[in-house]
C-alpha positions in Angstrom: 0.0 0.0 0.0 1.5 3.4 -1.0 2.1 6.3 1.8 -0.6 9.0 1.7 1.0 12.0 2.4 -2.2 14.6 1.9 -5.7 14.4 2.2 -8.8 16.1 0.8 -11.5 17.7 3.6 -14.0 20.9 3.7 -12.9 23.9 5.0 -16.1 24.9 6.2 -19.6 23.7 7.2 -21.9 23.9 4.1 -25.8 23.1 3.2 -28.2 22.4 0.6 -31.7 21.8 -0.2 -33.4 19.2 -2.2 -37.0 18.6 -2.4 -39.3 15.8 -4.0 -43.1 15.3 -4.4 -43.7 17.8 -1.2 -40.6 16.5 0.6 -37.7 18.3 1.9 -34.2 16.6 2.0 -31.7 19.2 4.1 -28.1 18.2 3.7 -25.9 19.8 6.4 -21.8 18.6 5.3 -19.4 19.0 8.6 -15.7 19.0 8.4 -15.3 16.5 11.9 -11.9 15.4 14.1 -13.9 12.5 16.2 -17.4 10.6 16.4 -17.9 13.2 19.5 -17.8 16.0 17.2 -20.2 13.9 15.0 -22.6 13.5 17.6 -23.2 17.0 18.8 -23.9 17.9 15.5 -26.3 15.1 14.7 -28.2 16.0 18.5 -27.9 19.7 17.4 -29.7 19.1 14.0 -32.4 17.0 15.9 -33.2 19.4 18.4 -33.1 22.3 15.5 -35.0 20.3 13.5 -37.4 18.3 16.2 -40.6 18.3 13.4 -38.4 16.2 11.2 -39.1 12.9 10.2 -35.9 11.5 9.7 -31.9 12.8 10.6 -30.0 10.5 8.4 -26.3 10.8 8.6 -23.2 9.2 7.7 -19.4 9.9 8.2 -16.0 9.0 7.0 -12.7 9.8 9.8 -9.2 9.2 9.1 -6.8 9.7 6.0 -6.6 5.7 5.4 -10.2 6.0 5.2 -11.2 2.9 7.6 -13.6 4.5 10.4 -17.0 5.2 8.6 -21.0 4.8 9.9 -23.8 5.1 7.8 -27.0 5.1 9.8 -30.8 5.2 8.3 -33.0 6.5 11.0 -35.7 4.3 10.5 -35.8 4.6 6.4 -36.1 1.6 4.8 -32.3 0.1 4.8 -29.7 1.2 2.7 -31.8 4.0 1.5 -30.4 6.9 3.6 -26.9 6.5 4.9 -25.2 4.7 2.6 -26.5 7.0 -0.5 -24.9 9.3 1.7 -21.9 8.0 2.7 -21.4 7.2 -1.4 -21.1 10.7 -2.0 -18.7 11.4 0.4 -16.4 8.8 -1.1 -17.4 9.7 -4.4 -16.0 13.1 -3.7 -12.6 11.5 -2.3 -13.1 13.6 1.1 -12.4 12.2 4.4 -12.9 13.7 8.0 -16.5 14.6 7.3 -19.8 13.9 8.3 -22.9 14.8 6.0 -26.5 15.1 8.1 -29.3 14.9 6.1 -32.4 16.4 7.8 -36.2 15.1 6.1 -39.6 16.8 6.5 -41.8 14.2 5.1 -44.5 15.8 2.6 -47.4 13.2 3.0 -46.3 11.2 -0.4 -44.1 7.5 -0.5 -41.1 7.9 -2.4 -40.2 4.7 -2.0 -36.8 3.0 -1.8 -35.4 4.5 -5.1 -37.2 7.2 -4.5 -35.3 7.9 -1.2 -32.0 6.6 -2.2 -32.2 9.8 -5.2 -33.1 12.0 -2.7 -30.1 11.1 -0.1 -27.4 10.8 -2.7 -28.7 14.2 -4.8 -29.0 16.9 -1.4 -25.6 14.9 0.0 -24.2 15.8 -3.4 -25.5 19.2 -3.3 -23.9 20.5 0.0 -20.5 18.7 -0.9 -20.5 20.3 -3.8 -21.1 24.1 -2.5 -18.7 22.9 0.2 -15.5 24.3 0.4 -12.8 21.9 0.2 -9.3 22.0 1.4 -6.1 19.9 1.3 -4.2 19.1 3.8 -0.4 16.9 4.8 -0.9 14.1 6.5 1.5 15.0 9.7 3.3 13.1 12.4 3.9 14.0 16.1 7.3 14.8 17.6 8.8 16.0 20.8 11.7 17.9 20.4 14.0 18.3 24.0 17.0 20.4 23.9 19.0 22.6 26.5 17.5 26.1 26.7 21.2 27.3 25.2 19.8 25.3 21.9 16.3 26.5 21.7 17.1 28.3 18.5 18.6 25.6 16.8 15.4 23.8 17.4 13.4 26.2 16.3 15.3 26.9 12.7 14.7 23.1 12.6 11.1 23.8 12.4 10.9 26.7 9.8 13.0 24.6 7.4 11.1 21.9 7.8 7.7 23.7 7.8 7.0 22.0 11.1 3.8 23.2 13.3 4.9 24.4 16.7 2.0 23.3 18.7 2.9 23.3 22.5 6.1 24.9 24.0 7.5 24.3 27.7 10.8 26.5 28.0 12.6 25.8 31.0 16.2 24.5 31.1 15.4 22.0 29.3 13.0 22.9 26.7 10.4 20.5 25.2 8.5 21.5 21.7 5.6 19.4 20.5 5.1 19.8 16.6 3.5 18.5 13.8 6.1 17.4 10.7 4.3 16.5 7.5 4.6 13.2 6.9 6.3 14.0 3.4 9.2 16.1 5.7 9.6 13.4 7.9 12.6 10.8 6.4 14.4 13.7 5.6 13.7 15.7 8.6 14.9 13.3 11.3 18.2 13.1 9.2 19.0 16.6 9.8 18.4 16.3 13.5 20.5 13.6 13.3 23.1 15.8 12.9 22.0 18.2 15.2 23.3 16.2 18.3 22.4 18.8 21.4 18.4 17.7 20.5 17.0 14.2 21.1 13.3 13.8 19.3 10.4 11.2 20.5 8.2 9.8 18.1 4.4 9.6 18.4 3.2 5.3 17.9 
């Protein structure tokens, strides 16, 4: 399996509308870290939206791509979620979760019916969406004496290294974020900077 060094998200919360035979399909796209972001968006949308029929969701975490849900909300199944979910990998985006909101307007649409209706407001919102891309990044600690804090940090701007948390005391600690692209050729260089020792994330 190749490396995947970037990955394609939104870079902002977008909508859409789409409406069939009285109907109203509301598509609400989420750019999402963890499934407890997902679900205070999906309680959010139910309180908003309490007259609703259905809140249909479905959500794709991770740049490998291998923590998804799909859920129906009592449509008939596979109608809902995984129409949903479809579009999501159709449009190669990950750490996202698309809500789809329905206001039942008194007529059946039936299983293809539904499925069309879910796949077309999903596709709506991602397409109005925003989208950014973004490196896939690995964790490091950085220790060095205070004297060498500024070797450490020239390390980082060549690099292109995110400085995320800093503890200056004696001996200094840096947290950063190294895109994964950097990283073969970053810990060489520090290799040969021998006053700072580096920790790995798992």
């Amino acid at each position: 399996m190749s490396t995947i060094y970037q990955y394609t998200t939104l870079a902002a919360p977008a909508q859409a509308e789409f409406k069939d035979k009285g109907s109203r399909f509301l598509a609400f796209a989420y750019p999402v870290q963890d499934e407890s972001e997902i679900r205070q968006y999906v309680q959010t949308l139910r309180e908003q939206h309490h007259k609703a029929r259905h809140c249909c969701f479905a959500w794709r975490l991770g740049v490998d791509g291998n923590r998804y849900r799909a859920n129906d909300d009592g449509e008939p199944a596979g109608s809902a979620g995984r129409p949903i979910l479809g579009q999501i990998d159709s449009a190669n985006i990950t750490d996202v979760v698309v809500i789809v909101v329905r206001y039942f307007g008194g007529t059946l649409l039936g299983v293809p019916g539904l499925i069309h209706a879910y796949k077309s407001a999903t596709a709506a919102a991602i397409e109005v969406a925003d989208k950014i891309c973004l490196d896939v990044c690995r964790q490091l600690w950085l220790y060095c004496d205070y004297a060498h804090l500024s070797e450490a940090m020239r390390w980082c701007r060549q690099q292109q290294a995110q400085i995320i948390q800093q503890d200056l005391q004696q001996q200094c600690c840096l947290t950063v974020r190294l895109p994964l692209a950097q990283l073969e050729s970053g810990l060489s260089s520090l290799r040969k900077l021998r006053m700072i020792d580096v920790k790995l994330d798992n």
